[in-house]
N, C-alpha and C positions, 0 to 999 in steps of 0.2 A: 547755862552760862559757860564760856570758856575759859578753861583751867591751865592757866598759862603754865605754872612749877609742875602739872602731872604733864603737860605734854611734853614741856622738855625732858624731862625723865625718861619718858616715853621714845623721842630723839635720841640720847645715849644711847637707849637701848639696843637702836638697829644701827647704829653709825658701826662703819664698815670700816678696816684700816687699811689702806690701801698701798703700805708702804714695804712690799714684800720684796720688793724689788728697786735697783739702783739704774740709772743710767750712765753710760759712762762713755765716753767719744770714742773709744776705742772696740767698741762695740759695735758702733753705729755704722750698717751698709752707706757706703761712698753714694748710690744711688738712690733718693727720697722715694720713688718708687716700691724699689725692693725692699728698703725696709718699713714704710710702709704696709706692703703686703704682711710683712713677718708680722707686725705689731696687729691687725686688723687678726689671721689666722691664729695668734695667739688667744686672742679676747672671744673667738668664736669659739676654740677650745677649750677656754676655759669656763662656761657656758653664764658669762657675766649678764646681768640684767639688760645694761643698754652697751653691748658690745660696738657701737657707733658713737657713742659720748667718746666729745675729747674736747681740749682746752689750748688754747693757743696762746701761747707765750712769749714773751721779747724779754730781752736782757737790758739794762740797764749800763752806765759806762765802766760800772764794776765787774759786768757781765754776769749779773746777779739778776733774776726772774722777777718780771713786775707784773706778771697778771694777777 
């Protein structure tokens, strides 16, 4: 039978934070390309599970994230 309260537990356990880091416009290379590359080089270095996952996002008219 599947045990729904031990596998959430189990959930917490491996959730990952992912919030080590900020973005900020002033950062961000002028050319989608080049940075880009940086962001991909970074995830490769930092030897992440699926250095190829990413999330696509749009702003809203607040300029606020709706994915």
């Amino acid at each position: 039978m599947y045990n729904l309260a031990m596998n959430m537990r189990n959930l917490a356990d491996i959730r990952k934070e992912y919030t080590s880091q900020s973005l900020d416009i002033l950062d961000v290379d002028s050319n989608p390309f080049t940075q880009f590359s940086k962001w991909m080089n970074e995830a490769l270095e930092a030897d992440v599970n699926e250095p190829t996952a990413m999330n696509l996002s749009t702003i809203n008219k607040q300029n606020r994230p709706t994915a």
